[in-house]
C-alpha positions in Angstrom: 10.4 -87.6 17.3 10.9 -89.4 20.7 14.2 -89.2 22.3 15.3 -91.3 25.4 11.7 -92.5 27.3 8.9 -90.3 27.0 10.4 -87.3 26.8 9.0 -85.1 23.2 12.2 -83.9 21.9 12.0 -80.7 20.0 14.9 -80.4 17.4 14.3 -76.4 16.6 14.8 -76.2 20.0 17.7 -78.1 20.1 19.0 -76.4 17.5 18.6 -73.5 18.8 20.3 -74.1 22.2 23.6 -75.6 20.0 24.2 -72.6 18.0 23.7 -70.6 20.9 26.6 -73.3 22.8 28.6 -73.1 20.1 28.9 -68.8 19.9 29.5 -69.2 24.2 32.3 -72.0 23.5 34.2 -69.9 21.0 33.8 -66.9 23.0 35.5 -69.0 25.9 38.0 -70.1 23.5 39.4 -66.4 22.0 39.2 -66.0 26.0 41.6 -68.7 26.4 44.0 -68.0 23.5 43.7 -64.1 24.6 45.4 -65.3 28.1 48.0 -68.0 26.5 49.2 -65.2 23.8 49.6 -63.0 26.3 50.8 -65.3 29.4 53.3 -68.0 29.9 52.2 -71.2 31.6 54.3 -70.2 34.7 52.9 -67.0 34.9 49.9 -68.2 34.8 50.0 -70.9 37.7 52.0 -68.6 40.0 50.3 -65.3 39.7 46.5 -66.9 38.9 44.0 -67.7 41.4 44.2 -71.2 42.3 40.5 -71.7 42.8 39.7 -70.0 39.4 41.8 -71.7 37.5 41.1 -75.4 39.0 37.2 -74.1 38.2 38.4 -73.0 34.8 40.2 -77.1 34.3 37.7 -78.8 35.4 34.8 -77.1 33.4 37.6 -77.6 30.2 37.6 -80.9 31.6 34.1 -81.2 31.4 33.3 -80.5 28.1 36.0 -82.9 26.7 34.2 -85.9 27.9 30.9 -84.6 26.9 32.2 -83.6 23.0 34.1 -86.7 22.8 31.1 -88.9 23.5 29.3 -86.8 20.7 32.6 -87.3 18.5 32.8 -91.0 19.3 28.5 -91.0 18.3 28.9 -89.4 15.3 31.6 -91.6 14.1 29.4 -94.6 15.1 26.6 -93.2 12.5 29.1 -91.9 10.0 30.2 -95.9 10.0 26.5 -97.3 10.3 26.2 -95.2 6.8 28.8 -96.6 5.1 
């Protein structure tokens, strides 16, 4: 299977790598709700480092835009199927 130019894409391996993404990403997330539960927003922003938690945006940031563009994909082959 060919994916973009010449590159040989190798869907085990692909696979492979979004299980793995997807145990990392909820591990981040009971992170996340562990902090929320247990902090308010203000807390948060006045006690947290700044640095850390403008990493910690714009890495949440991040992966918005990329799973929306697989969202917005997969709704563009769920209506292709139709």
């Amino acid at each position: 299977m060919q994916f973009g130019g010449n590159k040989q894409l190798d869907v085990v391996r692909l696979k492979s790598d979004l299980a793995a993404a997807g145990v990392e990403l909820l591990s981040a997330q009971c992170a996340a709700d562990r902090v929320r539960l247990q902090y308010s927003p203000n807390d948060i922003v006045t006690f947290g480092e700044r640095s850390a938690l403008k990493r910690a945006i714009a890495s949440a940031e991040s992966l918005y835009r990329f799973f929306s563009q697989i969202d917005a994909q997969i709704k563009r082959h769920e209506g292709t199927r139709k």
